[in-house]
FIFIMI-426914 format. One record per residue: x, y, z of N, C-alpha, C in turn. Coordinates in steps of 0.05 Angstrom, whole numbers, padded with zeros to 5 digits, always signed. Each point is the difference from the previous one (the first is absolute). Layout:
<atoms>
XYZXYZXYZ
...
</atoms>
This chain:
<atoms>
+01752-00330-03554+00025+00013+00008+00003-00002+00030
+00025-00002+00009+00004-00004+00035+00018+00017+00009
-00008+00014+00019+00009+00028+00008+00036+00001+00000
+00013-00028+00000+00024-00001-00006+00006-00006-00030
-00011+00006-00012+00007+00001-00033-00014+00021-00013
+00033+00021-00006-00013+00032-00014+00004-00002-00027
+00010-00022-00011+00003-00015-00024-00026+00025-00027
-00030-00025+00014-00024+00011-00017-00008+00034-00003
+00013+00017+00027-00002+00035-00004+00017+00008-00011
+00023-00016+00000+00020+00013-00012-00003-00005-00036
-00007-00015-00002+00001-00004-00038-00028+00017-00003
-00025+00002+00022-00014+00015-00025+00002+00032+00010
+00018+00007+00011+00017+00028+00016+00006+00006-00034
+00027-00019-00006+00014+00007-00029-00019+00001-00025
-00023-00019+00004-00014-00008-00027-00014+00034-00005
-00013+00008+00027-00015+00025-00004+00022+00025-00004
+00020-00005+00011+00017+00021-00002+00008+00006-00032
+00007-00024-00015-00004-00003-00018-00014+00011-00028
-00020-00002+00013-00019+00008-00012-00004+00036-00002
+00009+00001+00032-00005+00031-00004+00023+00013-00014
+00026-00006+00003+00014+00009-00015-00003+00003-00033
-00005-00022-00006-00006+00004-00034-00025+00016-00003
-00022+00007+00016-00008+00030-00004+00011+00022+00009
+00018+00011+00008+00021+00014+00011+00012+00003-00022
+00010-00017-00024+00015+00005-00016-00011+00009-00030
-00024-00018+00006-00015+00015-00020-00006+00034+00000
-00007+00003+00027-00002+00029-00001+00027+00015-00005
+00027-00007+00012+00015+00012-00011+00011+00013-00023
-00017-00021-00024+00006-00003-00028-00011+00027-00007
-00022+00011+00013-00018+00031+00000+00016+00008+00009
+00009-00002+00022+00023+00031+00012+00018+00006-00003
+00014-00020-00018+00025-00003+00004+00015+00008+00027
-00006-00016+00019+00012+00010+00021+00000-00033+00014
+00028-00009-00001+00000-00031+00018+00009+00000+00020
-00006+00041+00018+00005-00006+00027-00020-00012+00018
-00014-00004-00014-00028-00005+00010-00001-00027+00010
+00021-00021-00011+00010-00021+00011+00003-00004+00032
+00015+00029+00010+00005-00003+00027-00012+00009+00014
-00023+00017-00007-00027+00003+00017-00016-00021+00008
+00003-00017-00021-00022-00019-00004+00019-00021+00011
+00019-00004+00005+00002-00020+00021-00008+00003+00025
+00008+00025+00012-00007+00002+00034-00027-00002-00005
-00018+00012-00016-00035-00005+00003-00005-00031-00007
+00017-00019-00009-00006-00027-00003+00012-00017+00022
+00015+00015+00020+00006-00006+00018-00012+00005+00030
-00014+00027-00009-00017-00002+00026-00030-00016-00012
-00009-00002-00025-00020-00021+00003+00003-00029+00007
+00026-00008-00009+00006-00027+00008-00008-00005+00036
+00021+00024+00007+00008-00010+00031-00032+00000+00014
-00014+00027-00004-00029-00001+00007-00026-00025-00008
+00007-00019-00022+00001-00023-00003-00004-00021+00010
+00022+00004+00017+00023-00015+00010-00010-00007+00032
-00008+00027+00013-00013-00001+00021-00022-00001+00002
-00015-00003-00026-00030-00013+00000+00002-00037-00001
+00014-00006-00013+00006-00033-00010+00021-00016+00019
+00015+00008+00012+00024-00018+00009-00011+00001+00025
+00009-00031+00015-00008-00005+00031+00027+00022+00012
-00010+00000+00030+00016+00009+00016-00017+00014+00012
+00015+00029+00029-00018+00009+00019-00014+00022-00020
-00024+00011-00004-00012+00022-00010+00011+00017+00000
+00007+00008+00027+00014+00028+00013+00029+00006-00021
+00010-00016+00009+00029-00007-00016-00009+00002-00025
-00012-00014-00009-00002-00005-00037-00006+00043-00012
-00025+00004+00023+00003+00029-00014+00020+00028+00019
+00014-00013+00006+00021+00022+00011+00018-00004-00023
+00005-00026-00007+00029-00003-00020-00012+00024-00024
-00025-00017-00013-00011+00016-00025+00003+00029+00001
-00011+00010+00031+00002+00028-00009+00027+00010+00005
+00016-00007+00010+00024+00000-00008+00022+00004-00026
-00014-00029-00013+00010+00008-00032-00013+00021-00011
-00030+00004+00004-00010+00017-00012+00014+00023-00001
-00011+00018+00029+00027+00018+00000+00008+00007-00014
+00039-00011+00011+00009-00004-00021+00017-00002-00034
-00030-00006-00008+00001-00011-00033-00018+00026-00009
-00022+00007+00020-00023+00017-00009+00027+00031-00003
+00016+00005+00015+00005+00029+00005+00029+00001-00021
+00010-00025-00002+00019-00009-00034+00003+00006-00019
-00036-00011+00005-00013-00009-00032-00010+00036-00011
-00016+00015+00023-00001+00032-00003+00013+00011-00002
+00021-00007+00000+00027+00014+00004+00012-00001-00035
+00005-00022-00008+00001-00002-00024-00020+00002-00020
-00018+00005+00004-00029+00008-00011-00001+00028-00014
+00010+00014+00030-00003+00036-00002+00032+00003-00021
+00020-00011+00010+00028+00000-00002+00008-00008-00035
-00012-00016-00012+00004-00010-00030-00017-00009-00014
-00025-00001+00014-00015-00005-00020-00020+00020-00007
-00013+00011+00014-00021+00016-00013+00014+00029-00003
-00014+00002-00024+00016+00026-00017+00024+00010-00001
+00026-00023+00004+00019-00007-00006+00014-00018-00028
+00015+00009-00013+00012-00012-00017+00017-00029+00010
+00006-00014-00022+00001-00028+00011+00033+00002+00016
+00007-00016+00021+00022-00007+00006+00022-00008-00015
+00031+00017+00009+00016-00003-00020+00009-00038-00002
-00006-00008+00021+00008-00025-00009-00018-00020-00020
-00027+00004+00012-00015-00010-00029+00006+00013-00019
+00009+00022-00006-00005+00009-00028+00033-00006-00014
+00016-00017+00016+00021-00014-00009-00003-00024-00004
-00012-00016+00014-00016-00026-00012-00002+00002-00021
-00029+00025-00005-00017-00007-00032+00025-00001-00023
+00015+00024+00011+00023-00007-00027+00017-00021-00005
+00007-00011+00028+00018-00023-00007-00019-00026-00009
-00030+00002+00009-00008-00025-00016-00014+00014-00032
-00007+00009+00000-00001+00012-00034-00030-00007+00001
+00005-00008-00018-00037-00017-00018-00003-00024+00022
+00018-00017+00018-00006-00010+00021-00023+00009+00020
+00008+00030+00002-00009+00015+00027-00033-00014+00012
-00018+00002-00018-00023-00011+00019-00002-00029+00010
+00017-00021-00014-00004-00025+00004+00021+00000+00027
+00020+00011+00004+00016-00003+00023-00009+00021+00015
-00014+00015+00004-00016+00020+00013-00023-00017+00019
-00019-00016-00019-00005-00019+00012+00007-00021+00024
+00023-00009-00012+00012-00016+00019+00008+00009+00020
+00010+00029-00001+00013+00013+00020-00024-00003+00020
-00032+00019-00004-00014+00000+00019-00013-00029+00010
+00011-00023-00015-00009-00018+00008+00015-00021+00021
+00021+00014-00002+00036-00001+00026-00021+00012+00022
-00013+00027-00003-00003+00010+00024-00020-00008+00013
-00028-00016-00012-00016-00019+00008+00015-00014+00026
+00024-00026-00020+00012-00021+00028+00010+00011+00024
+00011+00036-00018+00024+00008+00034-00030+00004+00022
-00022+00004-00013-00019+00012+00021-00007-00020+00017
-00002-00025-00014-00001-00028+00006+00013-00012+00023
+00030+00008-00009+00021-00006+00015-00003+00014+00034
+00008+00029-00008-00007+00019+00017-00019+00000+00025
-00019-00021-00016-00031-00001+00020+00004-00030+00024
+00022-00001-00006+00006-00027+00014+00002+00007+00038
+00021+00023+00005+00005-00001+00026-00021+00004+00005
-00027+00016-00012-00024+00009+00020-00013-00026-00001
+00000-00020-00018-00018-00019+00009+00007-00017+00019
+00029-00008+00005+00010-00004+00023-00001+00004+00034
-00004+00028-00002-00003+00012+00026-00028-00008+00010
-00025+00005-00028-00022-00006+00000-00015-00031+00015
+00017-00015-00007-00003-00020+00005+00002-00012+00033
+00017+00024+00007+00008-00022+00028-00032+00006+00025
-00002-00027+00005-00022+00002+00019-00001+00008+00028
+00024+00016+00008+00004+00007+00032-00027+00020+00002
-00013+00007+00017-00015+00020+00005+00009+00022+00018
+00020-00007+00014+00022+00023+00006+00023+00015-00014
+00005+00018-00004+00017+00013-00017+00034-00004+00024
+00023-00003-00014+00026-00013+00013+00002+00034-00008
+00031-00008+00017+00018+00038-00001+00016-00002-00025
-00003-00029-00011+00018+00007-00022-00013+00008-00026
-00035-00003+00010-00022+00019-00019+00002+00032+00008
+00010+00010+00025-00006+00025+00009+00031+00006-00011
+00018-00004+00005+00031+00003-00020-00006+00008-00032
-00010-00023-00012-00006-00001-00022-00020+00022-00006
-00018+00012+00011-00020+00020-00005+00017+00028-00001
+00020-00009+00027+00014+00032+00002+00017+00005-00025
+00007-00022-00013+00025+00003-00018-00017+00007-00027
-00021-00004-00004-00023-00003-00027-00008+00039+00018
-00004+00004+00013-00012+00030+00004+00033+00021-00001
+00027-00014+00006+00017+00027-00005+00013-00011-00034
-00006-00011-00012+00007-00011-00025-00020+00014-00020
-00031-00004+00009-00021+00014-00026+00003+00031+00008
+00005+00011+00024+00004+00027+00007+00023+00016-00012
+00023-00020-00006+00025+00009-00010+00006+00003-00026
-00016-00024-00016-00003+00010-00029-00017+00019-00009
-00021+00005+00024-00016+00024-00008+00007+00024+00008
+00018+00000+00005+00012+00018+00016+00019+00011-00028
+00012-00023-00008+00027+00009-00031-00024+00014-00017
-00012-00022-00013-00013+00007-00021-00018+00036+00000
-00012+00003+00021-00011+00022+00012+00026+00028-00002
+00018-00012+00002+00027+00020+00003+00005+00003-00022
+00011-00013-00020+00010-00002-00034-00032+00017-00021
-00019-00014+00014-00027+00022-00010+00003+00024+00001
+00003+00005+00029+00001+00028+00005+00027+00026-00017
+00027-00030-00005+00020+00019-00014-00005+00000-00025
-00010-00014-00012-00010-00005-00024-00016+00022-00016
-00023+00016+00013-00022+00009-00001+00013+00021-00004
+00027+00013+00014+00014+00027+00001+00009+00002-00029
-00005+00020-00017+00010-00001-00028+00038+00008+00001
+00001+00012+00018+00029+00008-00001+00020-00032+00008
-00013-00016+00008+00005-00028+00005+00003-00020-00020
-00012+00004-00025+00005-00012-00023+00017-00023-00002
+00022+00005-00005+00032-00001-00010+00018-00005+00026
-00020-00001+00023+00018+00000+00027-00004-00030+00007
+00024-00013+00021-00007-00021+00019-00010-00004+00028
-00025-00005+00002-00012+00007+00030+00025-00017+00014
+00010+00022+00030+00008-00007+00018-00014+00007+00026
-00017+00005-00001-00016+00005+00023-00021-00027+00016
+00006+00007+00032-00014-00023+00006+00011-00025+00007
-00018-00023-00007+00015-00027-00003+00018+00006-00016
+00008+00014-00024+00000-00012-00021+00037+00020+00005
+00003+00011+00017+00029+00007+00001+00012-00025+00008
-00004-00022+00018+00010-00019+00018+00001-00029-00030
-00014+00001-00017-00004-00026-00019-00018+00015-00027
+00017-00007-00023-00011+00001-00031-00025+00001+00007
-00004-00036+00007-00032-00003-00015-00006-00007+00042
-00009+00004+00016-00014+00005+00020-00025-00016+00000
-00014+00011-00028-00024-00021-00008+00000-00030-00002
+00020+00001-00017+00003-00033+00000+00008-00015+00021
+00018+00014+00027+00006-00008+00014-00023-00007+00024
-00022+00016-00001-00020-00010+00014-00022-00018-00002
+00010+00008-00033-00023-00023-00009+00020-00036+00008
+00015+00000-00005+00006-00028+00003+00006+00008+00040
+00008+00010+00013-00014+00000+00027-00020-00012+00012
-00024+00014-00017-00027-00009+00008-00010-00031-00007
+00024-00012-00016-00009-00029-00006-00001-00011+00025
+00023-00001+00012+00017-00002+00018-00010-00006+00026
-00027+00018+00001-00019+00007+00025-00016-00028-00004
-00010-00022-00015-00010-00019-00004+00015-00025+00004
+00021+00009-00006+00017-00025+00008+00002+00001+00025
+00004+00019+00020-00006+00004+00032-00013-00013+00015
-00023+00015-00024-00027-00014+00012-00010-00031+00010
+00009-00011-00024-00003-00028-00004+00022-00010+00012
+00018+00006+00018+00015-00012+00007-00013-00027+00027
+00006-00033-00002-00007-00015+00010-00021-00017-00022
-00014+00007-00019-00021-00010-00010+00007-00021-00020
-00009-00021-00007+00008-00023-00015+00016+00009-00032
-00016+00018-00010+00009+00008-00026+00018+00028+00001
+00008+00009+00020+00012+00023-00003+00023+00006-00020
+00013-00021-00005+00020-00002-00021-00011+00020-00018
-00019-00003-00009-00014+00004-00026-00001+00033+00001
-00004+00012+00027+00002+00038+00007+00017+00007-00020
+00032-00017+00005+00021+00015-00008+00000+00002-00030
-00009-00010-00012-00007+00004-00032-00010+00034-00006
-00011+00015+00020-00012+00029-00004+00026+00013-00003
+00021+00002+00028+00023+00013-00009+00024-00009-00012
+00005-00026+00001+00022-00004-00021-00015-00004-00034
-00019+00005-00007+00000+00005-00030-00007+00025+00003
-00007+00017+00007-00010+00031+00004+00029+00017-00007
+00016-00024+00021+00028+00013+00003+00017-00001-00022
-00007-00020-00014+00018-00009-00030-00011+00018-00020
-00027+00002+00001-00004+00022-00017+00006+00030-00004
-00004+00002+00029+00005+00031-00006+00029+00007+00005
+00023-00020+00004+00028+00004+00006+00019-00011-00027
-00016-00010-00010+00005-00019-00029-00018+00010-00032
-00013+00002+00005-00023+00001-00018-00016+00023-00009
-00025-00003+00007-00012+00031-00009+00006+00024+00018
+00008+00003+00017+00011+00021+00025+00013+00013-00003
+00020-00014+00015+00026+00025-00006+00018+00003-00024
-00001-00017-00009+00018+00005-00034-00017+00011-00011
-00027+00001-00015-00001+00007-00017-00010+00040+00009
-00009+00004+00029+00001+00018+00013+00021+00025-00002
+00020-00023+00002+00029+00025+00001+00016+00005-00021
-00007-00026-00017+00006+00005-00035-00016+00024-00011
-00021+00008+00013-00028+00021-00011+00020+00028+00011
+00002-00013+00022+00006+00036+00016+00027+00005-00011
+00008-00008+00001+00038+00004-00016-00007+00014-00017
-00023-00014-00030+00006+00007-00022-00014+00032+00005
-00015+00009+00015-00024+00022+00001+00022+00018+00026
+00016-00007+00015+00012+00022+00020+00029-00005+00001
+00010-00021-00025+00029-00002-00006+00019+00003+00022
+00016+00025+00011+00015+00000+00022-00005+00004+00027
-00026+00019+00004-00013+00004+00016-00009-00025+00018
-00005-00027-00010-00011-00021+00005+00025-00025+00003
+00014+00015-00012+00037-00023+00001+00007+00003+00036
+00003+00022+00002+00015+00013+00025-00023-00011+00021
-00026+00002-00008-00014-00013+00024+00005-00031+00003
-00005-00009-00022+00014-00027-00004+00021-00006+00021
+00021+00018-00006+00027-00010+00019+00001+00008+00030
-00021+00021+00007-00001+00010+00026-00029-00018+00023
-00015-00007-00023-00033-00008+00015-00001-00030+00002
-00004-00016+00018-00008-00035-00003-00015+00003-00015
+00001-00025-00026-00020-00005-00013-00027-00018+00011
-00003-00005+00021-00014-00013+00014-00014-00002+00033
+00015-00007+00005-00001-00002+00032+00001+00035+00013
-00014+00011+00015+00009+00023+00003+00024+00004+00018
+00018+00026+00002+00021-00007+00006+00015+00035-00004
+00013+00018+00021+00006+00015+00002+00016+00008-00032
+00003+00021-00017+00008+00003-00020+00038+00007+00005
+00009-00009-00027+00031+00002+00004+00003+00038+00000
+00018+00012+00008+00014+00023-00019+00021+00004-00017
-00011+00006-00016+00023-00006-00025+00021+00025-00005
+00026-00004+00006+00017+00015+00006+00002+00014-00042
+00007+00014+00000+00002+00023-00023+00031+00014+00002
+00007+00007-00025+00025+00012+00004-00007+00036+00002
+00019+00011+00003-00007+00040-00001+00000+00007-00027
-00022+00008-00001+00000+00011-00027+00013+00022-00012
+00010+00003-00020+00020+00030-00005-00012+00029+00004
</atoms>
């Protein structure tokens, strides 16, 4: 292998990833619980990247600043959804809409599903091996940019999630929509930092032969959670569970970007 071909880490990145997932799923089959999918990506993502900075050329320094970086992270994500849906939690309403729509399907496409999340980890692991790679032994400002944007991006989603915990935990909160916090200014706040923090890598790598390859973290990060598993099936959940309560935020809150809330004018009531 030649320090300019990530070709050979990257296929056995997926092959092992791979692998771990289909025990991931096996265990699920005991818990019934396939949140466990998205734990087990960020922990197959910080083993990749840590990996990553053992195996791939480039400066040392660099190789383990990026890693602990992802680590981070993926590590405080991955606990996050750990404490949050999986342990001694009942399964997620969206898996437990899956199992019904695939029927007697459900484990064979259950399968496949965690074996989707194998490649995204795959995929995912790309900007860090990138950055990893470059052999400057000086760090550029558009690494000290890029660090600032990766420290107010992981601070900011920890910052939502930490907030929606805390309203969550309030029993008189139930049936309510957290507006407190981030989370008055943007719906989902979380998601918006998480595809932020891609963002901080593409910075980084700005000048380096393969940088192209950064922007793959936030424009698919961004498709997903703006398209895909994020925000639709998110606000399809909350509608059906806070019906009007959650309409009116709808029309007053960005669903995204944060962003001062509307006021919604009302008529006088009799």
């Amino acid at each position: 292998m030649t320090g300019s071909d990530p070709l050979p880490l990257v296929v056995t990145a997926y092959v092992a990833m791979a692998a771990f997932m289909a025990g991931l799923w096996a265990l699920q089959l005991r818990l019934r619980n396939a949140s466990i999918a998205d734990a087990g990506w960020c922990l197959g993502l910080v083993l990749i990247v840590c990996w990553y900075a053992g195996a791939a050329h480039g400066d040392t320094d660099r190789r383990w600043l990026v890693a602990i970086m992802g680590s981070i992270y993926a590590l405080r994500l991955g606990f996050y959804i750990l404490i949050d849906r999986v342990l001694g939690k009942a399964e997620d309403a969206r898996y437990q809409r899956l199992r019904q729509e695939w029927g007697e399907q459900q484990h064979v496409r259950m399968f496949f599903y965690f074996q989707l999340q194998a490649a995204a980890i795959a995929l995912f692991s790309l900007p860090f091996l990138v950055l990893m790679q470059n052999p400057r032994p000086t760090f550029s400002l558009w690494e000290l940019a890029g660090a600032l944007l990766w420290l107010l991006a992981v601070t900011g989603e920890s910052m939502a999630d930490w907030q929606l915990a805390r309203f969550r935990a309030k029993p008189w909160n139930r049936d309510r929509v957290c507006r407190e916090g981030l989370w008055r200014y943007s719906r989902h706040p979380n998601y918006f930092f998480e595809w932020l923090h891609w963002w901080a890598y593409v910075v980084m790598g700005v000048g380096l032969p393969n940088w192209g390859v950064t922007l793959l973290g936030p424009l698919v990060m961004g498709w997903a959670l703006l398209k895909v598993t994020g925000i639709p099936p998110s606000e399809e959940q909350a509608v059906a569970g806070r019906g009007e309560e959650y309409r009116l935020y709808q029309r007053t809150t960005s669903a995204f970007f944060p962003w001062f809330p509307k006021t919604e004018k009302r008529g006088r009531e009799p």
